[in-house]
C-alpha positions in Angstrom: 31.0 15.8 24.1 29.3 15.6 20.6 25.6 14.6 20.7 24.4 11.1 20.1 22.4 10.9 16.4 19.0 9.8 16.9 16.0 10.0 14.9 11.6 10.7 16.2 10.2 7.6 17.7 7.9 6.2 15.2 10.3 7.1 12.5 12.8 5.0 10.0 15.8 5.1 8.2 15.6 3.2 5.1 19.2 1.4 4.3 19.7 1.1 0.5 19.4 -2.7 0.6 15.8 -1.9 2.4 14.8 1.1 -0.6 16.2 -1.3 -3.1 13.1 -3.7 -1.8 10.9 -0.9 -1.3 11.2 0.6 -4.6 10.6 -2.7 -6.1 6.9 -2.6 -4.6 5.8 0.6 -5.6 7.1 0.4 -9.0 5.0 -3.1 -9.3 2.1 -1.5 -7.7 2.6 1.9 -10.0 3.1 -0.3 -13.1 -0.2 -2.3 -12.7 -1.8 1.1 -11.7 -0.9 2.4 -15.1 -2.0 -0.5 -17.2 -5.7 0.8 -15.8 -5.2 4.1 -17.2 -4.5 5.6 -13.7 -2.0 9.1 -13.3 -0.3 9.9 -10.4 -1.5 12.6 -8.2 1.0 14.5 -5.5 -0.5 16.7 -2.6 1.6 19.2 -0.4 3.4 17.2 2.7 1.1 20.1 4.8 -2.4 20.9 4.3 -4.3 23.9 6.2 -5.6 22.4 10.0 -8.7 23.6 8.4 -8.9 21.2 5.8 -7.9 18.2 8.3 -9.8 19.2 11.4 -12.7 17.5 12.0 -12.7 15.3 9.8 -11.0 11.8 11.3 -13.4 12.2 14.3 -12.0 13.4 17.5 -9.5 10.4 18.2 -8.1 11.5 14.5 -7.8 15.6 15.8 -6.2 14.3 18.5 -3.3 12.6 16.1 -2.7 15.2 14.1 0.9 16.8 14.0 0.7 20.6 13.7 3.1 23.0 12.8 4.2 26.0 14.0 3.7 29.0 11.9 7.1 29.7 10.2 10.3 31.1 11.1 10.7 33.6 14.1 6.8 34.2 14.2 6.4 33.5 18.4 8.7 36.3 19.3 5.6 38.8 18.8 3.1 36.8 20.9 2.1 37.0 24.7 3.0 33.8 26.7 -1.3 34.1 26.5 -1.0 33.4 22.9 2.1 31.5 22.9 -0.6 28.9 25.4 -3.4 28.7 22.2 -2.3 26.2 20.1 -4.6 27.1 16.8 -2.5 30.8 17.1 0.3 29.3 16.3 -0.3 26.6 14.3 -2.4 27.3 11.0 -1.3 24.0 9.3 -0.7 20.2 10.0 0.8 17.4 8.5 -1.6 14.9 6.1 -2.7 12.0 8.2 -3.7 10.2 5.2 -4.3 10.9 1.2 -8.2 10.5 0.9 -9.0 13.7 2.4 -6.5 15.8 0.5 -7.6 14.2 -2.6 -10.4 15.1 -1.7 -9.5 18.9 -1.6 -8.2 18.5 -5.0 -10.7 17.4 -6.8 -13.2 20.5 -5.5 -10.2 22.5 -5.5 -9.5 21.5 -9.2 -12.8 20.9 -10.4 -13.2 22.6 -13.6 -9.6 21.2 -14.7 -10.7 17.7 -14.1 -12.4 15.1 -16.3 -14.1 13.3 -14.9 -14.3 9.9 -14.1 -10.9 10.9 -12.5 -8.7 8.2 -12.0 -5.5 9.4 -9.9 -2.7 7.1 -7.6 -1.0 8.4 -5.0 2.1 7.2 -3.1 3.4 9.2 -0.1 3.9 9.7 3.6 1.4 10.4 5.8 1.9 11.1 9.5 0.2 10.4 13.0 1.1 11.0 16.6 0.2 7.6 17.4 2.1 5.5 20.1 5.0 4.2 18.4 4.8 0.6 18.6 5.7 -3.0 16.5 4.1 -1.7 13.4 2.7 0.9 13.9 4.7 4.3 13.1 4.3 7.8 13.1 5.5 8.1 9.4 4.4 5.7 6.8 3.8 5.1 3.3 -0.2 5.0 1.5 0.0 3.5 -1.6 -3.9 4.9 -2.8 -5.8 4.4 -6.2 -9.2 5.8 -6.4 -11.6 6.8 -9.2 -14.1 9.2 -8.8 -16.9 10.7 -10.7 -18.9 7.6 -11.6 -21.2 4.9 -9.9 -20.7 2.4 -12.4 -19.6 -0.9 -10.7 -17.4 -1.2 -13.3 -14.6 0.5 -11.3 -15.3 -2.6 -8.5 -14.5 -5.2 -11.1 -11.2 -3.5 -11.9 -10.1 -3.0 -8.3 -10.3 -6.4 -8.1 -8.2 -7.0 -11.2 -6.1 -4.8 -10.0 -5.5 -6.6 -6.6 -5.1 -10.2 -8.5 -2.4 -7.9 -10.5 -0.3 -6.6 -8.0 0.2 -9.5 -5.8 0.2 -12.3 -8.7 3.3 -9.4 -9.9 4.7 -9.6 -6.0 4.4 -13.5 -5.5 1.8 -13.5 -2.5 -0.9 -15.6 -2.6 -3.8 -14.0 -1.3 -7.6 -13.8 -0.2 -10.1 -11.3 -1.1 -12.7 -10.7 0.9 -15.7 -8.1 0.2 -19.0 -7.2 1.6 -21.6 -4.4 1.0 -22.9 -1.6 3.4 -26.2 -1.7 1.7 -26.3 -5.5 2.6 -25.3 -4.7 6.6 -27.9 -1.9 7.1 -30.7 -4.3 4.8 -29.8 -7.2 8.1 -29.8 -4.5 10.6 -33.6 -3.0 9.0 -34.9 -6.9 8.5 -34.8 -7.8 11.3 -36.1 -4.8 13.5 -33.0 -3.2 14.5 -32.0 -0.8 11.7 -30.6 1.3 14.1 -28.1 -1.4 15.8 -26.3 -2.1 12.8 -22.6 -1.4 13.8 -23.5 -3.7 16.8 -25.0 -6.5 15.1 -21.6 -5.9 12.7 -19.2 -6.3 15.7 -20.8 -9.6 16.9 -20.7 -11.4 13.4 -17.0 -10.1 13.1 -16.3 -12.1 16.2 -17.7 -15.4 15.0 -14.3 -17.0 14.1 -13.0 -16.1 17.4 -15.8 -17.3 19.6 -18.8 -19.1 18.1 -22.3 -18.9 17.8 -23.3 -19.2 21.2 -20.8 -16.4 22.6 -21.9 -14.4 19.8 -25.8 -14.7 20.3 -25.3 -13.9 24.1 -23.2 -10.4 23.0 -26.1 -9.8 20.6 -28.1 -10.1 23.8 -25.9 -7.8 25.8 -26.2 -5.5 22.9 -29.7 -5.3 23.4 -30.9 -7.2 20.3 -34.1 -9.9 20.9 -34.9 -13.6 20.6 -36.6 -13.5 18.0 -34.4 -11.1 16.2 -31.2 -13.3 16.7 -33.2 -16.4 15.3 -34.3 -14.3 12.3 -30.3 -13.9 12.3 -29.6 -17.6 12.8 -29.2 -18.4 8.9 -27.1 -15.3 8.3 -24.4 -16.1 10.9 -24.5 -20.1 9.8 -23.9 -18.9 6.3 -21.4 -20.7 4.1 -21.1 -22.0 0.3 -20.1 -19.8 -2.9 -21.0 -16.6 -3.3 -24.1 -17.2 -5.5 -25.5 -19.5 -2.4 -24.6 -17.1 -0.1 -26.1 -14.2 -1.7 -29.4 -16.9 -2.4 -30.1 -17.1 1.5 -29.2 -13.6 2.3 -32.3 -12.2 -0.1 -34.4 -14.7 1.4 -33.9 -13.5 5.1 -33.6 -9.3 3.9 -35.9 -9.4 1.0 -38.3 -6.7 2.2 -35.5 -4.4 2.8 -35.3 -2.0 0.1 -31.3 -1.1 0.8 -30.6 -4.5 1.2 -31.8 -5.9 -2.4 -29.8 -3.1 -3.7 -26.5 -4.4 -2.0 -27.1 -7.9 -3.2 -27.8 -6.4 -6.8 -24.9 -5.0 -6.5 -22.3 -7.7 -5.7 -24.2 -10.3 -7.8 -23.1 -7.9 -10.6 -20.1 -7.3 -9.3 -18.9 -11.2 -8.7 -20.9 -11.7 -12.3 -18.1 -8.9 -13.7 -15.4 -10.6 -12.2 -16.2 -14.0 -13.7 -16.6 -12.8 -17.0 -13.7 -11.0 -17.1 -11.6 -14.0 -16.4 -10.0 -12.3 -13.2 -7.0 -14.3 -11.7 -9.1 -13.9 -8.2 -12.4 -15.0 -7.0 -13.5 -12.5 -4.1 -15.2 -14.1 -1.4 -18.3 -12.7 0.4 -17.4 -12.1 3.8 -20.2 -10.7 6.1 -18.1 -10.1 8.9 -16.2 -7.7 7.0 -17.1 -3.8 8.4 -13.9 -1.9 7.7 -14.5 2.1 8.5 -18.0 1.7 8.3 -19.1 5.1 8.6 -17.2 6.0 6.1 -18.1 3.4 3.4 -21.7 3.2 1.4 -21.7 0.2 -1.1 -18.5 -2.7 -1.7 -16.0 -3.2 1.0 -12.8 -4.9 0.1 -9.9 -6.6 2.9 -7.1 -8.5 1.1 -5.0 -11.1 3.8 -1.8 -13.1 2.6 -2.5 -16.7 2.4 1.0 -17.8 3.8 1.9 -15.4 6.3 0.3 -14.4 9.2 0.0 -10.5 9.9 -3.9 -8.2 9.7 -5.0 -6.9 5.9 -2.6 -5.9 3.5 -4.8 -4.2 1.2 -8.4 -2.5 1.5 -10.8 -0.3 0.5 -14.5 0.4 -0.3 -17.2 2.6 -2.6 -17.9 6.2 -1.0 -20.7 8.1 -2.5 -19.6 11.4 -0.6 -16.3 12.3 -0.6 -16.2 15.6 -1.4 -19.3 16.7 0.2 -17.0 18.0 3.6 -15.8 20.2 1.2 -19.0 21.6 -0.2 -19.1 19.7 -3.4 -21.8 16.7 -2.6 -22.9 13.6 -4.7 -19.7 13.0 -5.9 -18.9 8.7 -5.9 -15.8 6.7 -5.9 -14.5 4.0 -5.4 -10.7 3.1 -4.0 -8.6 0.8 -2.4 -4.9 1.3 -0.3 -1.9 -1.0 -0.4 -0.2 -1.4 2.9 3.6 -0.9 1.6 5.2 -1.9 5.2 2.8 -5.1 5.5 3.5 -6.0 2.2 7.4 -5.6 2.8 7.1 -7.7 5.6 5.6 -10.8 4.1 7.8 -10.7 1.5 10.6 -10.5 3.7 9.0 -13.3 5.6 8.3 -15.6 2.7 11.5 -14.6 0.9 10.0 -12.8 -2.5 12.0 -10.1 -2.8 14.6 -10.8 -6.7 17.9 -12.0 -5.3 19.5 -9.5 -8.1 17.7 -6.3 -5.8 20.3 -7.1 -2.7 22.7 -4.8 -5.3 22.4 -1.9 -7.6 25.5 -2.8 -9.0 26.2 -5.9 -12.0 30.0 -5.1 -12.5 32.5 -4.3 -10.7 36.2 -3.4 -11.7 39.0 -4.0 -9.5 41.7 -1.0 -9.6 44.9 -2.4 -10.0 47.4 0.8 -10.9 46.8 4.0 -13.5 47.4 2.1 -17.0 45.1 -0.5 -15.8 42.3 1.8 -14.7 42.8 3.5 -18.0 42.2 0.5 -20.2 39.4 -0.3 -18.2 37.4 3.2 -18.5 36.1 2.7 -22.2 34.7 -0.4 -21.2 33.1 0.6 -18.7 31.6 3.4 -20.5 30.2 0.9 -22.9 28.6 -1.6 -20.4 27.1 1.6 -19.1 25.9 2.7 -22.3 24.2 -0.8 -22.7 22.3 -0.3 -19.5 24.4 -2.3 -17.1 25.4 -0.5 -13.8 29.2 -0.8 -13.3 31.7 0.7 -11.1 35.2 0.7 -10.1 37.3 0.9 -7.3 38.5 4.6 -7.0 41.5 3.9 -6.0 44.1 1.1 -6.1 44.3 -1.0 -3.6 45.5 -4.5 -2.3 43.6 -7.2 -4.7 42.1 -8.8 -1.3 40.6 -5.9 0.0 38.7 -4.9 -3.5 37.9 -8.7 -3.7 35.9 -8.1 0.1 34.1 -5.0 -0.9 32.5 -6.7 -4.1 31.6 -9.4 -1.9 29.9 -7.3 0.7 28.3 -5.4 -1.7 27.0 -8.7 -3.3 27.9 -7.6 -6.5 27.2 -10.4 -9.4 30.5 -10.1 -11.5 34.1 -8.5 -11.0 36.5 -7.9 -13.8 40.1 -8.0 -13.0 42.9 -6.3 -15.3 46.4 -6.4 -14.2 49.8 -5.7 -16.2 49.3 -9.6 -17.5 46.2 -9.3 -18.8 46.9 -5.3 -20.1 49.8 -7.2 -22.1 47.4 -9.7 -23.6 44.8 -7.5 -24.4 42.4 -9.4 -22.0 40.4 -9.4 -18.5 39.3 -11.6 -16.3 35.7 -11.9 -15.5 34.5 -13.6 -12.1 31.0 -15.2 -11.5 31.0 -14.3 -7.6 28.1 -16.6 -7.1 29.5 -19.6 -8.7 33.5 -19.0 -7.9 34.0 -19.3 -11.9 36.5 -16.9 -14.0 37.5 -16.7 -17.3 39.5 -15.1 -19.9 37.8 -12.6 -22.0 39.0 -10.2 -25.0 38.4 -6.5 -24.0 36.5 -5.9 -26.9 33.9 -8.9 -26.1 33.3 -8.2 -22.4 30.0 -6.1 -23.1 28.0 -9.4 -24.8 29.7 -11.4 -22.3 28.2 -9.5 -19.6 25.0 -9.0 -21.1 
């Protein structure tokens, strides 16, 4: 019996209806990347374990896919050996595109100029759970610049976001916040040590109020009279300017603090001048990756569809320094291709004209008909319009079904009446309409 196809768990197929959609993302994303003066960047599908190892922390290690070493290469090892994973397996799949750029940049270090500004769109895999979701191959969509501190690069990540999804249709909310700011709460009030705590109680304000939250804070270990000193920081609300007004008056004597405010008052400031499309919005609550961030954090959520961030990102003053190269900054932010897909599917965003890569299609009535109708279409494809043609004749109905399946916009019928004549008859398959046009005119009536 001939075996079933099937594909990993945690793995797609892409139709070509689904790619059509999917390539209209990343060329929207790739096209506002550009305007920035961004290049594209591509890293092997497989980097060393060496360079991955250690450093997603030990749930990360743990997800990593490694391969074995090539071809026939366990038929000289001991069922000992054959036992030792890291033997066998000298390199692993990327489980994301930050820590290979990373390697690049020290790798390539005398090539680059710096700032470098790079985007990168691949697949990156994990040996997650399969789930709704969540998959063990998926798509980054990365920008970062590195080699500068200037803040700068913050106010154009934000342009860029506004960009992207004011290009895609989805109405969105940034949201940012600032490490400097967390630690600078954490320090003022006498627990600079408890920050990611004191972090994981704000984020929860939305989902259970101030009184749950001040109890956790408890639980946590965190004093009276540190949580009132907190009280105005977890009641916070108004514009950014306001917000950033009480926040200097509670962490004012923390060094690292000041800074972060600084910072995103010249950020928002930026942003403002620039005549940006889209106000950020100072989030506290926001702590994506935290160990891994030192200045702006960014979270992007669809306004009209519910499902977690689409977008985020942050300012890393390190990057490079796991591979011996330290002080070097950036600054990046990552596009969630699959989430994005799915609000658009959900809100109905995608072009109705993507559902088909073909505008024109010609029926195949007999051998002089397909002859006539070659050199035309020849010249709709020399004027950029896709065409095609049945390859062979067939019954009028059935041709008529697979241009209708297809979705295809417009079908062009010659038979022996119109061959006569000199003319064809063009069908609008969206409106039912047909008419009578001269061969040599079909090109600007199509166009």
């Amino acid at each position: 019996m001939a075996q079933k196809p099937s594909i990993p768990k945690g793995t797609r197929d892409f139709s070509p209806e689904e790619m059509m959609r999917r390539t209209h993302i990343f060329d929207t994303i790739k096209g506002v990347f550009r305007l920035f003066g961004y290049a594209p960047l591509e890293t092997p599908s497989m980097e060393n374990l060496s360079t991955l190892l250690g450093k997603y922390g030990d749930e990360g290690d743990k997800l990593l896919f490694k391969i074995l070493n090539s071809g026939d290469y366990g038929a000289k090892l001991s069922d000992e050996e054959l036992r030792q994973a890291s033997k066998i397996c000298e390199k692993g799949l990327r489980y994301d595109l930050t820590v290979p750029f990373a390697r690049y940049v020290v790798q390539h270090q005398n090539e680059i100029v710096f700032p470098f500004k790079r985007y990168q769109i691949q697949p990156v895999w994990r040996a997650d759970r399969p789930q709704k979701g969540r998959y063990r191959e998926f798509y980054q969509c990365d920008v970062d610049v590195i080699g500068s501190k200037s803040l700068l690069s913050e106010v154009e990540l934000v342009d860029i976001v506004a960009r992207v999804f004011s290009k895609l249709g989805i109405s969105v909310t940034l949201k940012m916040n600032n490490r400097k700011i967390l630690y600078g709460i954490a320090e003022s009030i006498g627990h600079a040590d408890k920050m990611m705590d004191i972090t994981v109680a704000i984020d929860k304000l939305d989902k259970i109020g101030l009184d749950n939250v001040k109890s956790e804070l408890r639980e946590r270990g965190i004093d009276d009279e540190a949580i009132n000193k907190l009280q105005p920081i977890l009641e916070l609300s108004g514009s950014n300017d306001e917000k950033l007004e009480i926040l200097s008056n509670v962490i004012g004597g923390s060094e690292t603090g000041v800074l972060g405010i600084e910072e995103m008052r010249t950020i928002f400031a930026g942003v403002a001048k620039a005549g940006i499309a889209l106000t950020p919005e100072l989030d506290l609550s926001l702590a994506r990756g935290l160990n891994y961030y030192t200045g702006a954090i960014f979270e992007v959520k669809a306004n009209d569809f519910q499902i977690g961030s689409i977008s985020g990102g942050g300012r890393y003053d390190d990057l490079t320094g796991i591979f011996g190269m330290p002080g070097m900054s950036g600054v990046g932010i990552s596009f969630g291709a699959d989430r994005i897909y799915d609000v658009m599917l959900g809100l109905n965003l995608f072009p109705e004209e993507l559902a088909c890569s073909t505008k024109v299609f010609f029926v195949n009535l007999g051998k002089a008909e397909e002859e006539a109708a070659m050199p035309i279409i020849s010249q709709l494809r020399d004027n950029g319009i896709a065409t095609e043609i049945y390859p062979e004749s067939a019954k009028m109905k059935k041709q008529m079904e697979y241009a209708n399946r297809r979705g295809i916009p417009y079908v062009v019928i010659i038979g022996s009446n119109e061959l006569e004549r000199g003319v064809a008859t063009v069908k609008n398959m969206r409106s039912g309409e047909q008419m009578e046009v001269a061969f040599s005119d079909i090109v600007s009536a199509l166009q």
